[in-house]
C-alpha positions as CSV (number, residue, x, y, z in Angstrom):
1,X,9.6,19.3,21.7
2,X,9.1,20.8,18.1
3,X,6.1,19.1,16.4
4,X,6.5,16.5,14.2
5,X,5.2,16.3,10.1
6,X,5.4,12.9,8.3
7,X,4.6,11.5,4.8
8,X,3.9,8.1,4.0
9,X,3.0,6.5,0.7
10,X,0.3,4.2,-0.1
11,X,0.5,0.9,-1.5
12,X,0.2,-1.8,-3.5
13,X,1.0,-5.6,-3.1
14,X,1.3,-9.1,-4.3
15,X,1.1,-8.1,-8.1
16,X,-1.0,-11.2,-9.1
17,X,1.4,-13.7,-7.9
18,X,3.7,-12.5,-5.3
19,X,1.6,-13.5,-1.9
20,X,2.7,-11.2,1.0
21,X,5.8,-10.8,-0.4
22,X,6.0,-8.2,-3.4
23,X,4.9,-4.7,-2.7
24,X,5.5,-1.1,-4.4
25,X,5.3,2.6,-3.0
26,X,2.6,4.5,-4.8
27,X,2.3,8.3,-4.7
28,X,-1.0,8.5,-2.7
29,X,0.5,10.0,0.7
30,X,-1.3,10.3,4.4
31,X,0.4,13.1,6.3
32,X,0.6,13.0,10.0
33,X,1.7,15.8,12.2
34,X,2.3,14.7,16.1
35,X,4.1,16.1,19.4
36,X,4.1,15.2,22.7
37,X,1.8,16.4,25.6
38,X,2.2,16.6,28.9
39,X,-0.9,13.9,29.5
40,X,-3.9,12.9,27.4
41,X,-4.2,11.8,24.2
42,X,-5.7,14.5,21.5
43,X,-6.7,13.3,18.0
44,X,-8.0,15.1,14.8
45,X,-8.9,13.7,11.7
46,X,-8.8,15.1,8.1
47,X,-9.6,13.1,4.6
48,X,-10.5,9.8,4.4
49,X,-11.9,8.0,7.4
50,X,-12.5,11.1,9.0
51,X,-15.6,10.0,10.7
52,X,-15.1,6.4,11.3
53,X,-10.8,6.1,12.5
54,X,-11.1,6.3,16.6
55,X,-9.8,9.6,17.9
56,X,-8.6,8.2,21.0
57,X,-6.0,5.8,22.2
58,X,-7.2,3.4,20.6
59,X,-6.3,4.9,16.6
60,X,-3.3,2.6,15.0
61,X,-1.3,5.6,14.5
62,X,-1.6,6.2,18.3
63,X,-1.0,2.6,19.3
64,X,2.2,2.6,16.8
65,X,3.6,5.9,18.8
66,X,3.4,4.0,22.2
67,X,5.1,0.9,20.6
68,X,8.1,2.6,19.6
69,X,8.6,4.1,23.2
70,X,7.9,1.3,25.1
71,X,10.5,-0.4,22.9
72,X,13.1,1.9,23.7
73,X,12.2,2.1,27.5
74,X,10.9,6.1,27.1
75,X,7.3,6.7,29.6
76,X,4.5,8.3,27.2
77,X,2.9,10.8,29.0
78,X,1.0,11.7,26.4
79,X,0.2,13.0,22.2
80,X,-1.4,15.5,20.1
81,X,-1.3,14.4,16.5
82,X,-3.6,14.9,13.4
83,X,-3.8,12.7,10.5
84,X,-4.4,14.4,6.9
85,X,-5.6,11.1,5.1
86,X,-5.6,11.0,1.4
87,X,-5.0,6.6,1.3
88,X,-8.5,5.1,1.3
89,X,-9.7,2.7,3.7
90,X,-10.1,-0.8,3.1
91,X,-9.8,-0.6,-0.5
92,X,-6.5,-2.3,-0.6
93,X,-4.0,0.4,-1.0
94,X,-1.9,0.3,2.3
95,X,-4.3,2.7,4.2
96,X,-3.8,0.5,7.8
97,X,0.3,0.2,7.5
98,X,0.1,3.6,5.9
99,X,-1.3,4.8,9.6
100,X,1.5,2.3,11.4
101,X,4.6,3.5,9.5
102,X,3.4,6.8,10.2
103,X,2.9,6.5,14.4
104,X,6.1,4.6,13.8
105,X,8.1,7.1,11.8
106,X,6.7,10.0,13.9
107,X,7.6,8.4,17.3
108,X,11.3,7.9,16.2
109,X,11.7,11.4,14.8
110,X,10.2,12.8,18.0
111,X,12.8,10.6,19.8
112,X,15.5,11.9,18.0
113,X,15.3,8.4,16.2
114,X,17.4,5.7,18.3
115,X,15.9,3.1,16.1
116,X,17.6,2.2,12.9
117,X,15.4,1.1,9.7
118,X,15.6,-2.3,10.3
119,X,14.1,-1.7,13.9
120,X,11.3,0.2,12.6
121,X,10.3,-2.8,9.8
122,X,10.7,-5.8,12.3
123,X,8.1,-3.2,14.8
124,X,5.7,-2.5,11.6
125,X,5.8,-6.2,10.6
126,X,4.6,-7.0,14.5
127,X,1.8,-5.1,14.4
128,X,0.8,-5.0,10.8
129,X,1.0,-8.9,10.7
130,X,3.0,-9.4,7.1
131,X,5.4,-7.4,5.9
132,X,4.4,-6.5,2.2
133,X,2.8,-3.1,3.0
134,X,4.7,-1.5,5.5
135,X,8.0,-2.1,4.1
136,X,7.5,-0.2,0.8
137,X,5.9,2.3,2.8
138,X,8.7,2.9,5.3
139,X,11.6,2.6,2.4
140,X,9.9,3.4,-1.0
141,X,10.0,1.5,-4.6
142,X,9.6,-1.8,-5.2
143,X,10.2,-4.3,-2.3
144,X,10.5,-8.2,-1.6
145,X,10.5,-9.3,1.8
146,X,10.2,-12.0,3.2
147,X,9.7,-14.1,7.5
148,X,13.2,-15.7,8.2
149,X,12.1,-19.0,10.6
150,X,13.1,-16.8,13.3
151,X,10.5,-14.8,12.7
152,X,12.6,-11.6,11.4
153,X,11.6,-10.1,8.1
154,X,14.3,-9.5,5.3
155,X,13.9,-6.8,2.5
156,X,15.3,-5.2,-0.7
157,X,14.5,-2.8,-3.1
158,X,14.4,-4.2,-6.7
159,X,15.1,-1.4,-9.6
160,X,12.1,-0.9,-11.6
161,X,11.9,0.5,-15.1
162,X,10.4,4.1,-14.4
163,X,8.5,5.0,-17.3
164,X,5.8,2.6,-16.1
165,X,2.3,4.1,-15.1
166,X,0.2,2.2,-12.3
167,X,-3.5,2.8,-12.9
168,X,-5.5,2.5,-9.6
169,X,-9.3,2.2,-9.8
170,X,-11.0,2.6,-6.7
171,X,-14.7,1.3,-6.4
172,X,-16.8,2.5,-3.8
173,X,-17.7,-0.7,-1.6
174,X,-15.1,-2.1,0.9
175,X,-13.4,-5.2,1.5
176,X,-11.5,-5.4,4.9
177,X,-8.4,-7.4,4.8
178,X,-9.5,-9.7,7.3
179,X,-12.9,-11.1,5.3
180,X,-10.4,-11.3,2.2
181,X,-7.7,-13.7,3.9
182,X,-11.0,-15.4,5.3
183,X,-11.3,-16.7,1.7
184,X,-8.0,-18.1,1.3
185,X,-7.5,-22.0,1.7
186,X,-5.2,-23.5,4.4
187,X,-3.5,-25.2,1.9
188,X,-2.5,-25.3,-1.8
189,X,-1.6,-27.9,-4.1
190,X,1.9,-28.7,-5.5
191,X,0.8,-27.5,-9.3
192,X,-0.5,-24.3,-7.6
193,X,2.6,-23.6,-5.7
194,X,4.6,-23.9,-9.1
195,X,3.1,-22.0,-10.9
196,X,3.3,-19.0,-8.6
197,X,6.6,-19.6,-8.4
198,X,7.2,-19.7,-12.0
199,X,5.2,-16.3,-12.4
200,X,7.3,-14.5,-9.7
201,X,10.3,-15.2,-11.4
202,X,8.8,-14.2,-14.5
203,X,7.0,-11.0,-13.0
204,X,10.8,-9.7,-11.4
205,X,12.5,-10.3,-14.9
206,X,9.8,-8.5,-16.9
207,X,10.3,-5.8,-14.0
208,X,13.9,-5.3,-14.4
209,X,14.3,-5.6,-18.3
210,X,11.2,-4.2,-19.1
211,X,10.3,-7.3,-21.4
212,X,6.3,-5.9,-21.7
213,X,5.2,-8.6,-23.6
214,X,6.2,-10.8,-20.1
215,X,3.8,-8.9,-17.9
216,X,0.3,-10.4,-18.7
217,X,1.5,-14.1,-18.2
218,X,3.5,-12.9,-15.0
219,X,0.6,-11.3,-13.3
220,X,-1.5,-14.5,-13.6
221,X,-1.7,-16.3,-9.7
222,X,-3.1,-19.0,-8.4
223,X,-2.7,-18.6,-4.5
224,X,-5.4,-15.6,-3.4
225,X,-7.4,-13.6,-6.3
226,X,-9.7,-16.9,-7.2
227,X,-10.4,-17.7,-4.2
228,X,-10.9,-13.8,-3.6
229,X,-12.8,-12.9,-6.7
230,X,-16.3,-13.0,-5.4
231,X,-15.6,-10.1,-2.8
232,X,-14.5,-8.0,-5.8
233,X,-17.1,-7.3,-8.6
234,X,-16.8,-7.7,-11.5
235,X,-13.7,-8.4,-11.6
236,X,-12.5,-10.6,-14.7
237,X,-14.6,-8.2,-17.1
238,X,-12.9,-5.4,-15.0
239,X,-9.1,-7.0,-16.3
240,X,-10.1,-7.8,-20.1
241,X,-11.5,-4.4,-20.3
242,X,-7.9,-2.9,-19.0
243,X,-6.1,-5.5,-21.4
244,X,-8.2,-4.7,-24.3
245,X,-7.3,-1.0,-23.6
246,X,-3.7,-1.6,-23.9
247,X,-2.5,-2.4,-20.1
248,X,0.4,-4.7,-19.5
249,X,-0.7,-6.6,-16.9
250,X,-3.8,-6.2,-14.2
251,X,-4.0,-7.5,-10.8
252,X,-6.1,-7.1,-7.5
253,X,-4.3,-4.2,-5.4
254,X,-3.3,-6.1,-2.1
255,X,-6.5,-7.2,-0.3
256,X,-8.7,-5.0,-2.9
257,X,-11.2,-4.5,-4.1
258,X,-9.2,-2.0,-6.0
259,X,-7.5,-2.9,-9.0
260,X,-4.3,-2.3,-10.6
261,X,-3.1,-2.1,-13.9
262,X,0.5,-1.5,-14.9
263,X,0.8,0.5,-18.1
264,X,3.5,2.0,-20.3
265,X,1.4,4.1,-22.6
266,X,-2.3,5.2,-22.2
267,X,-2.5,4.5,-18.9
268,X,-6.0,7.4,-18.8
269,X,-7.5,5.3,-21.7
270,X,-7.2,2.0,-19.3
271,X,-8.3,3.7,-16.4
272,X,-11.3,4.5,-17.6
273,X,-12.1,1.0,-19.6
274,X,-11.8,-0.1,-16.3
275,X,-14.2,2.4,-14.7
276,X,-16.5,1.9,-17.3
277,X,-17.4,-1.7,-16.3
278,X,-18.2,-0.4,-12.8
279,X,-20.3,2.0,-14.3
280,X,-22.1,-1.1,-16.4
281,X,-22.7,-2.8,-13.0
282,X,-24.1,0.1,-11.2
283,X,-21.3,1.0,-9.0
284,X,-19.3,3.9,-8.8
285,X,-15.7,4.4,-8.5
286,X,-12.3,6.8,-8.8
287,X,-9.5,6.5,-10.8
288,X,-5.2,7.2,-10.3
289,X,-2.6,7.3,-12.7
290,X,0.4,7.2,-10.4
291,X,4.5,6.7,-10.6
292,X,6.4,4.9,-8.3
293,X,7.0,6.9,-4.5
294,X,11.4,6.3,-4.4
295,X,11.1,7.7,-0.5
296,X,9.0,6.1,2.0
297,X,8.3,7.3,4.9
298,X,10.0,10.5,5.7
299,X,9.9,14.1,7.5
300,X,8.8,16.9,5.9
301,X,8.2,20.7,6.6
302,X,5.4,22.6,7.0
303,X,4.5,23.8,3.4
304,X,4.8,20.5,2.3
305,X,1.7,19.4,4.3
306,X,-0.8,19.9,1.4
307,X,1.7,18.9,-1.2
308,X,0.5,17.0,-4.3
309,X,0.1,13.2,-4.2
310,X,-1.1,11.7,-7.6
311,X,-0.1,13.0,-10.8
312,X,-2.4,14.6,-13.0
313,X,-4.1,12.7,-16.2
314,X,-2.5,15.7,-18.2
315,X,0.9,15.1,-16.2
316,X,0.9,10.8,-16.5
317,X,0.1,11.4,-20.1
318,X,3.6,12.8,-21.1
């Protein structure tokens, strides 16, 4: 069996309003490499997480390769892989579905893929829980999806204008996505609801025209970032200081506590506004200027291994 290579984007959900339903491929990649052994399970672990993701059965990635064979009735015997991680952990960038699409991807390749796209999102959805991370990170871009009452998950890719830059600051405490949904009520009220709603629409329609003046209005939400906002810093000086530097719109990245802001111009200037107020409050962080990953989840060769992820500050600049 010929070994394996996979690349799988980080990224970013709900956008301010969109709840478990908007999410967008960023070009932050983990790259896994995996084939099958004979028996035993053998593990190694570069980047980030290094010393704290198991290295046993146990490791996501690992638990995502035996899903795919037991759903297509194959015995796993057993797996070498190693994980080159560049997605932080629990900062709200993906890093969990990143390490699901990944086993996922990897397991069907290996397979000589019996499972059709639609296969692997409903088996990513099952184990990730919603499916606003690993879609965009098994099919690239900009995706709503949504749970049918069935319990299936529909998606689509949206076009996106592409001259937008997403600004990523990364502070350096974490905020697991568990103790962030811990925050969130069981229940919302009507007003609440609508104006979500309204925002969404908005948000999708500033997307697809590229109506900038829309974004900041767009982005606002209701649902999760107040009830989320004291796991995150300083948060609300963290957005004026991006607006005030010329960003579009700002947002908690999924679960955080990193931030997002969308930019068209300056997006380096914004970045480090941003960082700045970290800086204020004592606490360090790192900073992306990214575009848009249009590929998901897909095989690649071996000199494309240490490829680059995230473009330069000279490069987003341009």
């Amino acid at each position: 069996m010929a070994l394996v290579r996979v690349q799988v984007p980080a990224s970013t959900t709900n956008l301010g309003p969109g709840f478990d339903a908007l999410g967008v491929a960023l070009r932050i990649y983990n790259r896994i490499e995996l084939d099958i052994l004979p028996w035993g399970v053998a593990l190694e672990v570069e980047g980030e997480g290094r010393d704290v993701i198991p290295k046993d059965e146990s490791n996501v990635c690992v638990q995502a390769v035996k899903r795919v064979f037991d759903r297509v009735g194959r015995p796993f015997s057993g797996l070498w892989m190693k994980q080159r991680n560049h997605i932080p952990l629990a900062r709200g960038l993906g890093s969990s579905s990143a390490a699901i699409v990944g086993g996922i991807v990897g397991a069907n390749i290996l397979l000589d893929s019996p499972l059709g796209m639609d296969e692997l999102v409903q088996i990513a959805v099952e184990m990730e829980g919603h499916p606003d991370n690993v879609v965009p990170a098994l099919i690239g871009g900009f995706c709503i999806s949504a749970t049918t009452t069935d319990g299936k998950t529909i998606y689509t890719r949206m076009p996106v204008v592409e001259d937008y830059r997403w600004v990523i600051v990364i502070p350096d405490f974490e905020v697991s996505t568990h103790a962030a949904r811990q925050k969130l009520p069981g229940e919302v009220s009507l007003d609440d609801a609508i104006f979500n709603v309204q925002r969404v629409g908005t948000l999708m329609a500033a997307f697809a025209t590229g109506r900038d003046e829309l974004f900041r209005e767009a982005m606002q939400d209701r649902l999760h970032q107040p009830y989320r906002a004291e796991l995150m810093g300083p948060l609300e000086e963290v957005f004026e200081a991006a607006y005030k530097a010329g960003a579009l719109g700002a947002c908690i990245s999924g679960a955080g506590p990193c931030i997002l802001a969308i930019c068209r111009a300056h997006p380096g200037r914004v970045g480090n506004a941003m960082r700045e107020v970290y800086d204020s409050h004592g606490i360090g962080c790192r900073m992306h200027v990214l575009r848009i990953d249009s590929r998901g989840a897909h095989e690649i060769d071996a000199g494309a291994v240490f490829g680059p992820g995230a473009l330069s500050l000279a490069q987003a600049l341009r």
